[in-house]
N, C-alpha and C positions, 0 to 999 in steps of 0.2 A: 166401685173400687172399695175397698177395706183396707182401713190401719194396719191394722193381722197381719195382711202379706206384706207392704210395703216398708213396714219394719224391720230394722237391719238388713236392707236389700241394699247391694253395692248400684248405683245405677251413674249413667256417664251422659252427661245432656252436652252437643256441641249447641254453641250458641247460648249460653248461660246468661251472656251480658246483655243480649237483647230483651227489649219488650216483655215479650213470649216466654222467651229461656230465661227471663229472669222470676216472672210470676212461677214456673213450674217447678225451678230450682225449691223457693220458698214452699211452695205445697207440698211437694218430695222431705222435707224435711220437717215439715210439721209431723208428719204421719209417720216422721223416723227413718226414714233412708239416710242413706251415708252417699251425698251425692259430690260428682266428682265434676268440674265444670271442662273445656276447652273452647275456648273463642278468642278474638280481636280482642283488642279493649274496647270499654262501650262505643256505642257510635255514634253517641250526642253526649251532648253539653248543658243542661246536667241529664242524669240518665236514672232509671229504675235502679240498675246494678247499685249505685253508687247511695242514692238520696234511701234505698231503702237496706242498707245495708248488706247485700246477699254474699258477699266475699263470707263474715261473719259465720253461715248456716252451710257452710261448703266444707268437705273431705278433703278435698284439692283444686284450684285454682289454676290453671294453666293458659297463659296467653299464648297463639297459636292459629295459626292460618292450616283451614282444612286442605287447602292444596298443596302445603307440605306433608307429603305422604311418610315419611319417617316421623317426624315428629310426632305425628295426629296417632300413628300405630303406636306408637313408644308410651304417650301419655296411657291410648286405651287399655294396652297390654297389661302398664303398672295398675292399674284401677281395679280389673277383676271383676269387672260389671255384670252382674245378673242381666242386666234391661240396658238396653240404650235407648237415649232420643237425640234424632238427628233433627236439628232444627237450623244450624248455622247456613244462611245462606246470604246472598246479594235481594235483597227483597223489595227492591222500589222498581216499578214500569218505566219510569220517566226515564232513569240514570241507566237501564238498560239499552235503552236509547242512545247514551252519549260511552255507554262502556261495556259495549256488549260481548268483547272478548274477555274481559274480566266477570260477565256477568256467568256467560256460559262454563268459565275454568272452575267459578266457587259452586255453581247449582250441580254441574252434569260431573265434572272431574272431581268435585268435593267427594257426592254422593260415590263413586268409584273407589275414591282412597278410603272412605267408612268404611264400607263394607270388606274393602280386601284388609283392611286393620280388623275388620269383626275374626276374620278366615282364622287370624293368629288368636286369636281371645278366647281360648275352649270354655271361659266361665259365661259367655254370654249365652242366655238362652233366647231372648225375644228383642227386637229390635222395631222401632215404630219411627218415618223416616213421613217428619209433615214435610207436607209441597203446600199446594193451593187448589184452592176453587178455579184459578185459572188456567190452568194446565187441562181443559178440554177444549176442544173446537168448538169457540163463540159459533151459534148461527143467530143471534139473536131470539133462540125461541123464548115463547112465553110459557112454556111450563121447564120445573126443574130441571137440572141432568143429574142424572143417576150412573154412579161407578161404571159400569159400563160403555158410556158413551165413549165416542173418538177423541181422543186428545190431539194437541195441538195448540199453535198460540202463532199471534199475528206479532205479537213483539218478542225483542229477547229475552224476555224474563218469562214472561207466558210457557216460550218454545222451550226455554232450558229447565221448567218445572215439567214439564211433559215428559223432556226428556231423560230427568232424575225417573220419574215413574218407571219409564222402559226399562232403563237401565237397572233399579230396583229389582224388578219382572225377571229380568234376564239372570242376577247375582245368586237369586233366590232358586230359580230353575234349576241353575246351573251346578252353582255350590252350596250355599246355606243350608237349602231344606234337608239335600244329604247328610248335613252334618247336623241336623236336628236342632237349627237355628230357625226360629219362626220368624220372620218376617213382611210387615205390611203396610200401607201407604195412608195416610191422611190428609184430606183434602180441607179447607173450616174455610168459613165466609171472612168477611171484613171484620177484623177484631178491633174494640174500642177498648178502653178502660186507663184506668190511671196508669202514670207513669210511661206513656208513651212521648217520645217527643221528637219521632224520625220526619227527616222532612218528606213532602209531598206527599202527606195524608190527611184526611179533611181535619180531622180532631185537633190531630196537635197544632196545625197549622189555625185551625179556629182560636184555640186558646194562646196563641201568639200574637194574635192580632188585636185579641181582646186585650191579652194585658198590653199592648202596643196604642191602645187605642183610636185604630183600623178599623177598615173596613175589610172582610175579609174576601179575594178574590178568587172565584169559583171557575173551574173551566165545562163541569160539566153537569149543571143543577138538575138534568133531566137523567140523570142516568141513575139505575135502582143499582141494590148491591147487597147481600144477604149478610147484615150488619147483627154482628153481637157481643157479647163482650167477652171477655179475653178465658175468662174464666169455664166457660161453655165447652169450645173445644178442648183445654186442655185436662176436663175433666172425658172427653171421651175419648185421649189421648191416656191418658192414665187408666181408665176404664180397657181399652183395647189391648196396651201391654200387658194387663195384667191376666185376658184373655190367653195371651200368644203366648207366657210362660206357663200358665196351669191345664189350659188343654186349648190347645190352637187349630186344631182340626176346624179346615175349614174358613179357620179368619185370616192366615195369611194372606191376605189380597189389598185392594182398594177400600177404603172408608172415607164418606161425607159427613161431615160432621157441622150441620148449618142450621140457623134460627128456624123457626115455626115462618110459615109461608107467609103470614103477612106482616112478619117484619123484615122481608125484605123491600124496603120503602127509597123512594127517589132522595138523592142528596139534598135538595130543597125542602122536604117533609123532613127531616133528620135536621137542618139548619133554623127553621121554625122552631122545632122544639129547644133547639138548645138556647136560641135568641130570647125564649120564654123564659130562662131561667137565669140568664146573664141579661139584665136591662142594659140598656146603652150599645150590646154586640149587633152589628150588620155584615152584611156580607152584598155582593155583587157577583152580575156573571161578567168574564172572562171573556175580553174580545179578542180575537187577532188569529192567527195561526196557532194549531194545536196537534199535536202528534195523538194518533190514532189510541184510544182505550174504548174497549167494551160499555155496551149500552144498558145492556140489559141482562142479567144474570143473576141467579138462584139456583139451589142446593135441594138434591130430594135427600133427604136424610131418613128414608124410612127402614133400608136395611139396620142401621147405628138403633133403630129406636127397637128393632123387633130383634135383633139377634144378640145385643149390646146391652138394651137395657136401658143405655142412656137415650135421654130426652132434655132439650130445653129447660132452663129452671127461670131463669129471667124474662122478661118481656121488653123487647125494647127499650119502653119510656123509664123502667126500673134500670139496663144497664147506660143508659144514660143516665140518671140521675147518681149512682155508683160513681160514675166516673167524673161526674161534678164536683162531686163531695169529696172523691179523692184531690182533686185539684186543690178544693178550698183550704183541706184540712195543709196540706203541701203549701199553699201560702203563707198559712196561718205557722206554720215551722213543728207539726206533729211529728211526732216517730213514727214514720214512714213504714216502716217495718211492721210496727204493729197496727197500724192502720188498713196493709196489706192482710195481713193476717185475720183480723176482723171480715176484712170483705170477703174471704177463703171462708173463714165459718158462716157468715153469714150465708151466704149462696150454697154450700151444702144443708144448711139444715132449712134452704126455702120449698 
């Protein structure tokens, strides 16, 4: 990616207030975009949107459920977007579980009302719509999958990420690419890094317990997961759009965008290390009844590396230690903001 293009580029992120759409928002504006946000209000208490200022680095601000399809078109339309990033979604396995008709309305009908709001937006040229790593049929294998592979998913969150992809496939066949809108899909591992604090994820839930001083309960120590930090994919999210606007032949399709193969490492190896670096933090496994999640899963990201360009920059034990340090300095009451931004330059120029 280059500053160059991304300078005074109109760009529309749903999901701004999250995790993800909050660190992207920030990078988009570093490099000078005029970024337009539309989401819920955060979704925790306290949240990246909030501790790191991002309302501040915003063009427009719009609180907004993607399943209001007037609304979500009406914001897009005023915006004028060169690029969109479709990130807003229902993103936990568990809560798909307990809300899986609200899970499937925000992933499969979000992704629907986006795209038909893109139809009306003639300034939009490239659109990049993350889903997940999960959105293929687990077989448990032990080598990667690759874009290609059968989608599919044994929960609702899994099945309704799949089902954004089809759907995607379909919009793009249908109408988009006619109309000379490129669009393509991104899939990224387990992302860590500061300022996450959703529940029913190992990290933030480790760092609750810590400062809780807990033991932290685990349901599934054995299970691997293509872990990295936050910054990774949203750098070959940004690297891909900016593919799909200046010559897209070819990339409209699916992209993996996941760590180097051997740090996709067991929950337990990933709790070691961080217990190494908080004295006093423990954890425990998780007895009882548990609803079904994947065992075993990793990412070939070798298309992203050879036709993209992008590659890994972190290693593991670096975006964890990242993501320490963002905690500490967040205790310790830093400008959050610029703490962010530090960890943005620093991971580009590693």
């Amino acid at each position: 990616m280059t500053d160059r293009f991304w300078a005074g580029k109109s760009v529309f992120v749903t999901g701004h207030t999250g995790f993800k759409g909050g660190w992207l928002a920030l990078w988009l504006h570093s490099m000078g975009a005029h970024v337009h946000g539309f989401a819920l209000v955060p979704p925790t208490e306290p949240s990246l949107f909030a501790v790191a200022e991002v309302e501040k680095r915003l063009a427009s601000h719009i609180i907004g459920d993607i399943r209001d399809a007037d609304i979500l078109a009406a914001a897009l339309v005023a915006a004028k977007p060169d690029i969109v990033f479709h990130l807003a979604a229902q993103p936990l396995v568990r809560r798909s579980y307990s809300e899986p008709e609200a899970t499937f309305a925000t992933n499969v009908m979000g992704t629907v009302n986006l795209l038909q709001a893109v139809r009306a937006a003639p300034s939009v040229r490239a659109i990049v719509n993350v889903t997940t790593d999960k959105c293929y049929a687990n077989n448990e294998w032990l080598w990667p999958y690759r874009e290609g592979e059968a989608l599919g998913g044994h929960d609702p969150y899994s099945a309704s990420k799949a089902a954004s992809e089809i759907v995607t496939g379909a919009m793009r066949a249908s109408f988009l690419a006619g109309a000379g809108v490129r669009v393509a899909t991104a899939r990224a591992g387990n992302v860590i890094g500061g300022g996450d604090w959703a529940e029913d994820r190992l990290l933030p839930d480790f760092f609750r317990s810590v400062m809780a001083g807990k033991s932290l309960s685990v349901r599934y120590p054995g299970a691997t997961r293509p872990w990295q930090h936050v910054l990774e994919p949203l750098a070959g999210y940004l690297a891909l759009a900016e593919r799909l606007a200046t010559d897209g032949e070819g990339i409209d399709n699916a992209w993996n965008f996941g760590p180097a193969d051997e740090d996709a490492r067991p929950v337990d190896w990933l709790l070691t290390r961080l217990c190494a670096q908080l004295p006093g933090a423990e954890w425990h496994c998780l007895e009882g009844e548990k609803v079904h999640e994947a065992g075993y899963l990793k990412l070939d990201s070798s298309r992203a590396r050879h036709l993209l360009g992008w590659t890994p920059r972190w290693k593991l034990d670096e975006a964890l230690a990242a993501t320490v340090a963002w905690h500490r300095k967040w205790q310790a009451g830093a400008d959050m903001a610029t703490v962010c931004l530090d960890q943005i330059r620093d991971y580009r120029g590693a």
